[in-house]
C-alpha positions in Angstrom: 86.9 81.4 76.1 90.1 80.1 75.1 91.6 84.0 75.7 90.5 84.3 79.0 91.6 81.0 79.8 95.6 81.9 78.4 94.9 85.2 80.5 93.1 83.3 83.7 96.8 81.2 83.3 98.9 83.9 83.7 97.2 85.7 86.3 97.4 82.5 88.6 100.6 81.9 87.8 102.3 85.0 87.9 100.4 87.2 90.4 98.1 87.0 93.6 94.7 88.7 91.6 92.1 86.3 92.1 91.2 84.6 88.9 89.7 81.0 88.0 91.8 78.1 88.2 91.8 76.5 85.0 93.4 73.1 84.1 96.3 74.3 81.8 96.4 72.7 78.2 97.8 73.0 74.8 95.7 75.6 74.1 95.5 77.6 76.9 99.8 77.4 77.2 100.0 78.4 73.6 100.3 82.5 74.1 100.4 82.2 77.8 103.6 84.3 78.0 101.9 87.1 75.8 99.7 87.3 78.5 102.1 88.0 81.2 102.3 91.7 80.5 98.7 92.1 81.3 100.5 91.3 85.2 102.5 94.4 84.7 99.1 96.9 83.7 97.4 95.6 87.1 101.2 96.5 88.9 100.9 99.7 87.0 97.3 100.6 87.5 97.8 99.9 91.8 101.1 102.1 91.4 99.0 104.8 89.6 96.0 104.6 92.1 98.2 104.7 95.3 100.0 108.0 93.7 96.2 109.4 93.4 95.3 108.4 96.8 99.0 110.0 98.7 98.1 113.0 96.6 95.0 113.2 97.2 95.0 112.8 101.1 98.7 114.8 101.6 100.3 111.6 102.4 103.6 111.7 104.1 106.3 111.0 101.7 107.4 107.7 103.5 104.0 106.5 103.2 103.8 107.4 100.1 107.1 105.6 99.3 105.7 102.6 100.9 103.0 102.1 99.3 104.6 102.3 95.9 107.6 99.6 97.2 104.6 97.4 98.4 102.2 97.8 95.4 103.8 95.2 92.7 105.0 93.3 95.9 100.9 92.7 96.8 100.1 91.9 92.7 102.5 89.4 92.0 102.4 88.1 95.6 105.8 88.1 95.5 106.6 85.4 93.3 109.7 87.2 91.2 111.1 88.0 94.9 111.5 84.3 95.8 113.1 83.7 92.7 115.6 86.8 92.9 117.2 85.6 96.3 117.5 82.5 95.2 119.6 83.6 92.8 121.6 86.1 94.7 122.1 82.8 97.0 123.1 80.7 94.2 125.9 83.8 92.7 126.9 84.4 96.1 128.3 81.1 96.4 130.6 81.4 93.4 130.2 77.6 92.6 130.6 75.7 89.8 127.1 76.4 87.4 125.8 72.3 88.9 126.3 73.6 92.3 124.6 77.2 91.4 121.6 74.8 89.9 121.3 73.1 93.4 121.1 75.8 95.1 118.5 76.9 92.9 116.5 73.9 94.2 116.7 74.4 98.1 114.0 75.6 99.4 115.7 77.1 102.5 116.7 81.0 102.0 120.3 81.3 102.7 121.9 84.5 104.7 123.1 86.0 101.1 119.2 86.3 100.0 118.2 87.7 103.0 121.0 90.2 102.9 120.3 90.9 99.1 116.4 91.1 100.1 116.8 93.7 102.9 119.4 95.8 100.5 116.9 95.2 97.4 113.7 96.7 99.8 115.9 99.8 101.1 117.0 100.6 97.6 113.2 100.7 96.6 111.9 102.8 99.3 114.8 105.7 98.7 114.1 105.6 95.2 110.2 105.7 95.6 110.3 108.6 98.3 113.3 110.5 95.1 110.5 110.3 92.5 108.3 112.8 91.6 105.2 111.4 90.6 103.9 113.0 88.3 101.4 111.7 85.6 104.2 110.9 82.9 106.3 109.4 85.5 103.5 107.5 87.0 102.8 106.4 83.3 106.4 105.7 82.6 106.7 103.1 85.6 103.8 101.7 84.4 104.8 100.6 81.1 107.9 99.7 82.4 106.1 96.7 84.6 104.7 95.9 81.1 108.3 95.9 79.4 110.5 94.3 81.7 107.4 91.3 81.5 107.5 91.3 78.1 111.3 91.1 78.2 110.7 88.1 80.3 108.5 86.3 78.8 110.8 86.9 75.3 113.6 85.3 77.3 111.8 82.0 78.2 110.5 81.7 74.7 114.1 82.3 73.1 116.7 81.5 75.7 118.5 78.3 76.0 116.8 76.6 79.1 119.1 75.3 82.2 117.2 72.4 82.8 113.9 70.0 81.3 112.1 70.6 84.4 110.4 73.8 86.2 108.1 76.5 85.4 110.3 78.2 82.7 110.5 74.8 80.8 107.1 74.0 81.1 105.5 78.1 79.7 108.5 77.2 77.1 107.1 74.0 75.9 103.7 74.8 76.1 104.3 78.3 74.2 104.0 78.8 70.4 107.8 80.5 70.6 107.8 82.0 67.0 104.8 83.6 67.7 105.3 84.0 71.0 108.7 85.9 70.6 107.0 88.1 67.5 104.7 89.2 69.7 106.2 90.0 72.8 109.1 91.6 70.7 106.7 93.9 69.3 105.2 94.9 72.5 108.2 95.4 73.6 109.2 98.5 71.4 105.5 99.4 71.7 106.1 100.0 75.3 109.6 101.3 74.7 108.4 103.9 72.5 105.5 104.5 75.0 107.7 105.5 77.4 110.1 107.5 75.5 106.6 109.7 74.2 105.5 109.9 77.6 108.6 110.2 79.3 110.7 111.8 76.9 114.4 111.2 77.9 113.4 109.8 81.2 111.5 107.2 79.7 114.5 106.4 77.0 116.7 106.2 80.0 114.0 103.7 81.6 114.0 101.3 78.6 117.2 101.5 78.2 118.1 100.6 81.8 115.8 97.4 81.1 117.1 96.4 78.1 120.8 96.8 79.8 119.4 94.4 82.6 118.6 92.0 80.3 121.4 91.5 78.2 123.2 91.2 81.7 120.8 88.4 82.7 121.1 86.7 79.2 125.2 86.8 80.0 124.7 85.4 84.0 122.6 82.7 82.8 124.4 81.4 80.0 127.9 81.7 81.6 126.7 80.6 85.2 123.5 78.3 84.9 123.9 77.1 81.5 120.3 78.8 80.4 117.6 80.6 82.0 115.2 79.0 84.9 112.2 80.5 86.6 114.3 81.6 89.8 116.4 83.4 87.5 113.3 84.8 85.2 112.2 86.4 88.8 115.8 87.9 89.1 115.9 89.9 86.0 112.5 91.0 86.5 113.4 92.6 89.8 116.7 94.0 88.7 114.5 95.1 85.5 112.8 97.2 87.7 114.9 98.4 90.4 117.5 99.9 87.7 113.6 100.9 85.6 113.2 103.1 88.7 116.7 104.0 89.4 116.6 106.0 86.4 113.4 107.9 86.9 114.4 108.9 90.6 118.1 110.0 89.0 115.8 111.8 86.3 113.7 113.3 88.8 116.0 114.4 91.2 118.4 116.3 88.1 115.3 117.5 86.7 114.8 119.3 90.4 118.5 120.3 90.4 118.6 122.3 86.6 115.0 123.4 86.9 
């Protein structure tokens, strides 16, 4: 019971999949972050079933490309979205890290996050309509939703937190973080390697792109929040897997060009 619960947790917190609502506790918070991931197989599996369906039914390739922009978008409900333009509102205003932490706070979306959410959107479509989907690049992004989660959910359990308040403090306090960051470092080269055997050099060039992202996040919230927060959690994870899929379409499209 206590498994489901951690999962039920994650899955309410982290997506829009309708699952129980249980009342969070000591146990349940323990390996809540491990369960994260899970969010990214659900992202995966909608990504690999609206591939099937275009194929299936000779979709046009901007409907295609839709779909796959909207899929993770419909999963997670959009959660990681609200907290990358409020980021990109709080490092557009080049302010001293209190003033960045403010911003942070308000709940109105400034002009920079809408322009950085319009850019972000566009970017995804062109790179879902460049990617040939087949079954090891379906596979690839798949994994990938699971790594750059993992990734995350390493962060909040190792990362020097901004502030003693908000959801990153509270999955960090309530986490088991030695055994949460063993875990989630292992699945992390699990999926890594995952996509490198599926994938071969495109999936290297995937994880790698992630693993770039987040040693770039680390650096932005250290040097301009003074530690991680959940708004900035939700930034890496886009930027995680914008650059994930970034690399397959650049794969993908020289893979066309020398074949």
């Amino acid at each position: 019971m206590t498994l489901l619960e951690t999962a039920a947790v994650a899955f309410a917190m982290f997506s829009a999949v309708p699952v129980p609502q249980p009342v969070w506790n000591e146990k349940n918070m323990r390996y809540a972050l491990c369960a994260f991931p899970l969010v990214g197989v659900v992202c995966g599996l909608a990504w690999w079933g609206w591939a099937a369906l275009a194929a299936r039914l000779s979709f046009p390739l901007l409907l295609r490309a839709a779909g796959l922009c909207l899929a993770p978008v419909l999963v997670t409900g959009g959660i990681h979205l609200d907290g990358y333009a409020d980021t990109c509102d709080a490092l557009a205003s080049c302010a001293a890290p209190e003033k960045k932490q403010e911003i942070l706070k308000d709940p109105r979306c400034g002009a920079f996050a809408v322009i950085r959410l319009c850019t972000y959107f566009t970017a995804y479509l062109g790179l879902c309509a460049a990617v040939d989907c087949t079954p090891r690049a379906v596979l690839c992004m798949g994994l990938g939703f699971v790594l750059e989660r993992a990734l995350s959910g390493y962060a909040i359990a190792a990362f020097p937190l901004a502030k003693n308040t908000g959801l990153a403090h509270t999955f960090a306090t309530g986490a088991d973080r030695t055994a949460v960051r063993r875990a989630l470092l292992v699945l992390c080269a699990l999926a890594a390697a995952g996509m490198a055997a599926a994938g071969g050099m495109t999936g290297a060039a995937m994880a790698l792109a992630a693993v770039l992202v987040f040693l770039r996040y680390r650096a932005v919230a250290q040097k301009q929040f003074g530690g991680i927060s959940g708004d900035l959690a939700g930034w890496f994870l886009q930027k995680a897997e914008l650059w994930m899929l970034a690399a397959l379409a650049a794969c993908s499209l020289l893979s066309g060009v020398t074949g």
